[in-house]
Backbone as JSON, one array per atom type, in Angstrom:
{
  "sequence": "XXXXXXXXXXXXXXXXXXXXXXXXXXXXXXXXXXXXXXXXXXXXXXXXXXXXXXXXXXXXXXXXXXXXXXXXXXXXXXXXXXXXXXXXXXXXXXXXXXXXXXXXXXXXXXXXXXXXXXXXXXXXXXXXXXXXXXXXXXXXXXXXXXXXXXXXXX",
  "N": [[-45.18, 47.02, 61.11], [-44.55, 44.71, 59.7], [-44.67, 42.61, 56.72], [-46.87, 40.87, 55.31], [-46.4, 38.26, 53.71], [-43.8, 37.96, 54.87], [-44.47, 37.52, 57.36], [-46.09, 35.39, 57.5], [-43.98, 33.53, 56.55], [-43.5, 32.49, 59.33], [-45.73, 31.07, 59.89], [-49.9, 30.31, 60.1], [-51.01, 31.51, 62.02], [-49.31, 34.06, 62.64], [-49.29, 34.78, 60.29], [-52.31, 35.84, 60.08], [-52.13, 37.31, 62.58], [-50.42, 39.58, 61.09], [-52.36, 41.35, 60.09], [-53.32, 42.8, 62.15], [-54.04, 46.01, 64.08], [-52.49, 47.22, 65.05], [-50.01, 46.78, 63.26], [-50.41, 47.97, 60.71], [-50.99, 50.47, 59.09], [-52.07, 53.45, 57.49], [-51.36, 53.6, 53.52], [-50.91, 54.82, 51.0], [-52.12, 53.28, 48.14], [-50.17, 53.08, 45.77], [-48.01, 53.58, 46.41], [-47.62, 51.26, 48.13], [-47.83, 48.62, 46.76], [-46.23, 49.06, 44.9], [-43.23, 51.19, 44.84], [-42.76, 50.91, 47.82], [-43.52, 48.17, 47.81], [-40.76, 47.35, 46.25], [-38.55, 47.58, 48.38], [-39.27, 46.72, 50.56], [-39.46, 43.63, 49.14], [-36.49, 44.08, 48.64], [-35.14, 44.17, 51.6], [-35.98, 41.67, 52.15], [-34.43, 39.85, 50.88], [-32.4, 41.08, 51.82], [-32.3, 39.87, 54.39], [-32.44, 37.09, 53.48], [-29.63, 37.18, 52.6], [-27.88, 38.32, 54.36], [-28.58, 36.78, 57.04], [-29.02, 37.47, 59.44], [-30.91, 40.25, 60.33], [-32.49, 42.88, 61.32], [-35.22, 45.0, 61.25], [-36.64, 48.03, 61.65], [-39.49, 49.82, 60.76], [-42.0, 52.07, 60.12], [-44.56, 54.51, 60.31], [-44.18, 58.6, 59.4], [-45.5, 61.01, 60.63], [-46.42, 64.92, 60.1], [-45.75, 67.96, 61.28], [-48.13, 69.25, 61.28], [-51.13, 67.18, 61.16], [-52.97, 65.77, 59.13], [-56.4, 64.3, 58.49], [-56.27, 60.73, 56.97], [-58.49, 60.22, 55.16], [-61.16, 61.72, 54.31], [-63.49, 62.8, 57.31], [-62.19, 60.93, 58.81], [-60.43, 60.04, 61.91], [-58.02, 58.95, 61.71], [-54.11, 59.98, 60.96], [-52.59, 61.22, 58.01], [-49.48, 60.14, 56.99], [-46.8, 61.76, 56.49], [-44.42, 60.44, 55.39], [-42.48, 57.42, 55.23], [-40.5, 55.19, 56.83], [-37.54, 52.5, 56.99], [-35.46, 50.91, 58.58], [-32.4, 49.15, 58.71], [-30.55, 46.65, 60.3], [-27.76, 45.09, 60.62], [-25.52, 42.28, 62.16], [-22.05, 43.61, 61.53], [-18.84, 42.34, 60.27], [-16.25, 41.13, 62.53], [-17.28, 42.01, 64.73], [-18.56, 44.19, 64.22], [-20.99, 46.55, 63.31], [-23.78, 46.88, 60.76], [-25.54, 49.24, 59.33], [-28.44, 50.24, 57.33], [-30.82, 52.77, 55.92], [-33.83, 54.33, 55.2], [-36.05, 56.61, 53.48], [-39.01, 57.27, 52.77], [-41.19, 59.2, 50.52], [-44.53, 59.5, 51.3], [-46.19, 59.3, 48.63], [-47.03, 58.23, 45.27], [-44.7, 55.86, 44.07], [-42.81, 54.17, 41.77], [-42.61, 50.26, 40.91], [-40.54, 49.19, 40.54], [-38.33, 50.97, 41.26], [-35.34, 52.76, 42.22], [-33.56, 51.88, 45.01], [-32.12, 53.12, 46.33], [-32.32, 55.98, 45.94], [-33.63, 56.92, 48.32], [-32.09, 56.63, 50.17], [-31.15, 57.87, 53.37], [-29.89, 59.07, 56.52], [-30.1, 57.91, 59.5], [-30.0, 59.41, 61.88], [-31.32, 60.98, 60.52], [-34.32, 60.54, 60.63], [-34.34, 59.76, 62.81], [-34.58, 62.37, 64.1], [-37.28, 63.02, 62.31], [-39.13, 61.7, 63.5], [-38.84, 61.56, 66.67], [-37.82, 59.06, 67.56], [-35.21, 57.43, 69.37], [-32.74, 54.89, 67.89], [-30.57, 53.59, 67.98], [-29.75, 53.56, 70.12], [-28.65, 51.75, 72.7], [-25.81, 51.23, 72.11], [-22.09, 52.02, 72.44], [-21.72, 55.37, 72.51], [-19.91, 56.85, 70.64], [-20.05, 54.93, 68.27], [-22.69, 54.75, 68.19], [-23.2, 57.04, 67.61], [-21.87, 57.92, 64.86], [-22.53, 55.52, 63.24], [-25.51, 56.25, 62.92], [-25.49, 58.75, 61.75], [-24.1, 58.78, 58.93], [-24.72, 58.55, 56.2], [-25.34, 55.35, 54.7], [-23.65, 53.29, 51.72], [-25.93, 51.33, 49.73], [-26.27, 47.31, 50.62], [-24.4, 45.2, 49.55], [-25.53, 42.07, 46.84], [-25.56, 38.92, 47.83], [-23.83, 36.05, 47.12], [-25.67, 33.38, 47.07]],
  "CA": [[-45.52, 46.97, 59.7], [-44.4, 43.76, 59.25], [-44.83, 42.53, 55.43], [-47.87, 39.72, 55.1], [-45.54, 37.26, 52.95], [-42.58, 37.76, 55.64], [-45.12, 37.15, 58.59], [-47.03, 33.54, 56.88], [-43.17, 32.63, 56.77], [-43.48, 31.68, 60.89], [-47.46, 30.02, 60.28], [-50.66, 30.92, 59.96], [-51.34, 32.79, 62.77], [-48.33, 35.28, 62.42], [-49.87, 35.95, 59.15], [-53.46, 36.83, 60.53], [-51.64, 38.6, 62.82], [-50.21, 40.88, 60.64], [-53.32, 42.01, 59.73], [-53.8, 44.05, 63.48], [-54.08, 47.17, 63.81], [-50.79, 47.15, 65.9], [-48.74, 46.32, 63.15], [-50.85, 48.82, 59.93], [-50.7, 52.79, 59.02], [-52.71, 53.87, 56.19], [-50.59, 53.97, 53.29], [-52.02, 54.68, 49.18], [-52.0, 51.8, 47.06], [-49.19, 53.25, 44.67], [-46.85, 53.12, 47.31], [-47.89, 50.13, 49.17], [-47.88, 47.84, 45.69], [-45.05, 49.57, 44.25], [-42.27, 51.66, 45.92], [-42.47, 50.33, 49.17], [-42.87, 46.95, 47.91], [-39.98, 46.98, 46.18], [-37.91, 47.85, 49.53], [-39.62, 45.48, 51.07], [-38.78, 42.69, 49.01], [-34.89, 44.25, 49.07], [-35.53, 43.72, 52.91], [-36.44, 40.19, 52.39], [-33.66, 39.9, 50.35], [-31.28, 40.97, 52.81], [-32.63, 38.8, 55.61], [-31.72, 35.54, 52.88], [-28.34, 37.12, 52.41], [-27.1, 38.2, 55.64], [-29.03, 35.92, 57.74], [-29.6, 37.74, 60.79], [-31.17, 41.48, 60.27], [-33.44, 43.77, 62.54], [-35.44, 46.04, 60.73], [-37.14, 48.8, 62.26], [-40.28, 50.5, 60.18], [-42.96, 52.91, 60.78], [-44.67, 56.21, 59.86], [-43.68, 59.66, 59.91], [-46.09, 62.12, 60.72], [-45.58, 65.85, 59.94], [-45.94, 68.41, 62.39], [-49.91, 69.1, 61.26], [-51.46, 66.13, 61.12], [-54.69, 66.19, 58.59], [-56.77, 62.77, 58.25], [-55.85, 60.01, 55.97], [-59.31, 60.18, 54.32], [-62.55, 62.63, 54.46], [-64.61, 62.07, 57.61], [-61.61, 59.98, 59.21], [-59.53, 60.61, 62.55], [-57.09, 58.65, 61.84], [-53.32, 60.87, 60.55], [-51.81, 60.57, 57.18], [-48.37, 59.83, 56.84], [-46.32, 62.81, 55.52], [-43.11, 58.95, 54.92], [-42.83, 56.13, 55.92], [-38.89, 54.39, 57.12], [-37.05, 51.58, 57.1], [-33.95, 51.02, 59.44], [-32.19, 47.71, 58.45], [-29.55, 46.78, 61.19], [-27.42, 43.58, 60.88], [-23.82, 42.33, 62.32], [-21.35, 42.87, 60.04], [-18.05, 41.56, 60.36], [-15.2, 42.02, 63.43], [-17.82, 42.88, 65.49], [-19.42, 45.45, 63.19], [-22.69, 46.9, 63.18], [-24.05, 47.68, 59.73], [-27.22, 49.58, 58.84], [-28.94, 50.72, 56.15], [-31.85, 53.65, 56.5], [-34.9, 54.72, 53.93], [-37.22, 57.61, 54.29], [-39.88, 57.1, 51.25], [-42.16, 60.23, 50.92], [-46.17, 59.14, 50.9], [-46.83, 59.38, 47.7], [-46.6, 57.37, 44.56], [-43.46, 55.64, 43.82], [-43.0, 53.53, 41.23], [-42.45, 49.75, 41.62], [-38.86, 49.03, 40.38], [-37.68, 52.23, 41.91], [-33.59, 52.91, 42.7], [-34.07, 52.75, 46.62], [-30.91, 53.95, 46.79], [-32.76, 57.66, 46.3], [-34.28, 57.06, 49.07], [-31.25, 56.35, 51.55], [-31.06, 59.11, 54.49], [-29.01, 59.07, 57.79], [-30.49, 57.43, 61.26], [-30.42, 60.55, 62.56], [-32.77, 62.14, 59.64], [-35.31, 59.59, 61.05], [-35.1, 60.19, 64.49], [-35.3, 63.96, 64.09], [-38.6, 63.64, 62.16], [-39.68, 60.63, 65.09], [-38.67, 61.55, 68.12], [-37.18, 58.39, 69.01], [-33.82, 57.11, 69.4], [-32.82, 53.54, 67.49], [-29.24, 52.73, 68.71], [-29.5, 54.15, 71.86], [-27.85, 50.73, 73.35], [-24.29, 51.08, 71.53], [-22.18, 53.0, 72.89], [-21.88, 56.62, 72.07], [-19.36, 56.63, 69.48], [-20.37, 54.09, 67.57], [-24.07, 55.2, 67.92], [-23.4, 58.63, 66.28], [-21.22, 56.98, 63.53], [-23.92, 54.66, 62.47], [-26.59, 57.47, 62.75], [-25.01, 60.28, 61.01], [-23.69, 58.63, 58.11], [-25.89, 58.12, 54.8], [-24.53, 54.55, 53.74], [-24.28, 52.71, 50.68], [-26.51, 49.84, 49.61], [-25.47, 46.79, 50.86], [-24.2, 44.18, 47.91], [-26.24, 41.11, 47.14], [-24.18, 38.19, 48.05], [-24.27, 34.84, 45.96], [-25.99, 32.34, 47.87]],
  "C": [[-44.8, 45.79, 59.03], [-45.16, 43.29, 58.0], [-45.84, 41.18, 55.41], [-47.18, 38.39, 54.71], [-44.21, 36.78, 54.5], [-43.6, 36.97, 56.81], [-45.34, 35.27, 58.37], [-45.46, 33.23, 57.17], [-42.93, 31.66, 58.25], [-44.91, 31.07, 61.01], [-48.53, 31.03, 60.01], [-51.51, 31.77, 60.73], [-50.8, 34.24, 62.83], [-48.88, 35.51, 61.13], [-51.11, 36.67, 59.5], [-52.68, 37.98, 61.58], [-50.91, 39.82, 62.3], [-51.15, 42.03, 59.8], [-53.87, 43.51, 61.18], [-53.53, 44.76, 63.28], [-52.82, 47.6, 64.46], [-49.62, 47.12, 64.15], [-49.15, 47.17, 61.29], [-50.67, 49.89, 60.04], [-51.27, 52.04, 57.38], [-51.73, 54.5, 55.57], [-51.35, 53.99, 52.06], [-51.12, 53.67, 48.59], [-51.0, 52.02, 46.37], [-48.39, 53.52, 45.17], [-46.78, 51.52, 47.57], [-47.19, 48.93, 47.93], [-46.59, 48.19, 45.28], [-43.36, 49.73, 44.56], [-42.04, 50.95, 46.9], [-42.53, 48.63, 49.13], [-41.38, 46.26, 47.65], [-39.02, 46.71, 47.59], [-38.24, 47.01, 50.11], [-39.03, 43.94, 50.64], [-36.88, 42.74, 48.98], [-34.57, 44.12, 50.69], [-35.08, 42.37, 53.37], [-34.95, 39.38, 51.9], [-32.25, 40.14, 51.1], [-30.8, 40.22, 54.2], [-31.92, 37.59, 55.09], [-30.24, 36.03, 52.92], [-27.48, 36.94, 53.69], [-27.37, 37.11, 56.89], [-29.3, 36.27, 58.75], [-30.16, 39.66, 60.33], [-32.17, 41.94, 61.5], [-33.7, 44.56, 61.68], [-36.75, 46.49, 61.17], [-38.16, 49.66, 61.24], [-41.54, 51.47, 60.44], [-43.16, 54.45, 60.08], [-43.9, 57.79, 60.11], [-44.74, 60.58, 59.46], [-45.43, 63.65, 60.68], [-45.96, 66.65, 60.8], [-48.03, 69.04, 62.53], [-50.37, 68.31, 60.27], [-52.65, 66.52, 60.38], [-54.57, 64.24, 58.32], [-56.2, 62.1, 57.0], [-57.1, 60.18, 54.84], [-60.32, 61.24, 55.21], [-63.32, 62.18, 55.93], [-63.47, 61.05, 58.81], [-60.71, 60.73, 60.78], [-58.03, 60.21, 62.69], [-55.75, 59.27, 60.64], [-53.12, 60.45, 59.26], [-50.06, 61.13, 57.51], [-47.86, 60.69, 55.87], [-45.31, 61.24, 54.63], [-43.42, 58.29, 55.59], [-41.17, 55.46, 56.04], [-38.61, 53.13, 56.88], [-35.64, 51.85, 57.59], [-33.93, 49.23, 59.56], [-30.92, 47.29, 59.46], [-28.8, 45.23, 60.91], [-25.71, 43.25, 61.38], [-22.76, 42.47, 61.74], [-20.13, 42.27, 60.47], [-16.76, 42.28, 61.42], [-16.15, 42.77, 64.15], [-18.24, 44.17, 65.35], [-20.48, 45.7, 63.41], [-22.78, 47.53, 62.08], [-25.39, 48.14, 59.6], [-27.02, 50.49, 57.91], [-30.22, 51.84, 56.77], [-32.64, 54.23, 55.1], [-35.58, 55.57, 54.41], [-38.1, 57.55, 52.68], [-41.4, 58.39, 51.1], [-43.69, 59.37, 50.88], [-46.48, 59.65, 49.92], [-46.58, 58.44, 46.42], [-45.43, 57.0, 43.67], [-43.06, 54.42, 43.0], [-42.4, 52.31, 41.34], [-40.99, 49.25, 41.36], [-37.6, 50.18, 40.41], [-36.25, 52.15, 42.54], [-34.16, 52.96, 44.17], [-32.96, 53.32, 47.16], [-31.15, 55.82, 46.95], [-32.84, 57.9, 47.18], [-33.38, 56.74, 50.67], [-31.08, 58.06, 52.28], [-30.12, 58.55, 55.99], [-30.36, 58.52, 58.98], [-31.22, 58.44, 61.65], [-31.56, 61.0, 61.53], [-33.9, 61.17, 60.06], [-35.79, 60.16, 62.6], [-35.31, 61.65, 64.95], [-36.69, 64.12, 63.68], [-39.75, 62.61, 63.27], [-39.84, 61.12, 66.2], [-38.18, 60.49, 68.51], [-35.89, 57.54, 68.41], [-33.59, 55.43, 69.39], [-31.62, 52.73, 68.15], [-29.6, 53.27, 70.1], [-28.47, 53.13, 72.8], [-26.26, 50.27, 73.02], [-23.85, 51.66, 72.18], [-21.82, 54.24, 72.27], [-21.32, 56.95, 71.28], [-19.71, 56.46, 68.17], [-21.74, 54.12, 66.98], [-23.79, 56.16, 66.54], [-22.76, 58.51, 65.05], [-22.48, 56.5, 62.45], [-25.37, 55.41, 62.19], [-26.7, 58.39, 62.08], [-24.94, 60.0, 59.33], [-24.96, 57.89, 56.99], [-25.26, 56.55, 54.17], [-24.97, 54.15, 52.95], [-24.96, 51.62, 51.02], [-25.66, 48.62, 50.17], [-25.71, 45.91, 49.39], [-25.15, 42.82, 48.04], [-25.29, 40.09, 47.34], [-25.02, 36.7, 47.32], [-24.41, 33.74, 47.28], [-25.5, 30.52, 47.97]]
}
């Protein structure tokens, strides 16, 4: 679910490509525009600050799945995530984590509401984001709800 704007930044093929179906989930317009843009551009925003990030996004289905629209087979999206990962300092690992319900969220929205733990992700997923730290350090970074990170003066 790479962001259209973020994609065009590497050319004009990485932007058509973010049109595939690989890289979409049916989401309603008063998220998409709104809510989730904001986060998005706080995203983008963290990429210029920190300079190196990883961020991990994707649906969350709920355990009964009904179509996105009438007539359709494809699921709706009970949320939708964001898992922001970047180095921090002394050999740090910092992340950030969002769970945004599917529904409409308005577009200069606190996303700080919307911060949740690692783990509250990969419980409603199934799948495991640090897995490659080691075990400590994983469940640290997983467990814990953190704050926002600060904007930093460029």
């Amino acid at each position: 679910m790479v962001q259209f704007d973020d994609a065009r930044g590497y050319g004009q093929t990485a932007a058509e490509e973010s049109f595939y179906t690989s890289n979409i989930c049916p989401q309603l317009l008063a998220l998409n525009q709104k809510g989730w843009l904001t986060l998005e551009e706080m995203c983008t925003e963290f990429a210029r600050d920190y300079e190196v990030v990883w961020i991990y996004t994707g649906p969350i289905y709920g355990e009964n799945k009904v179509p996105f629209a009438e007539d359709r087979k494809i699921p709706k999206p009970i949320a939708f995530y964001k898992i922001v990962v970047s180095p921090g300092e002394n050999d740090q690992v910092d992340v950030l984590a969002f769970r945004m319900p599917h529904k409409a969220i308005p577009r200069n929205v606190d996303v700080s509401e919307y911060l949740v733990s690692i783990r509250d992700i990969e419980d409603e997923t199934g799948l495991d984001f640090l897995h490659e730290l080691p075990d400590d350090v994983e469940n640290l970074l997983e467990t814990t709800v953190w704050d926002l990170w600060p904007d930093l003066p460029n």
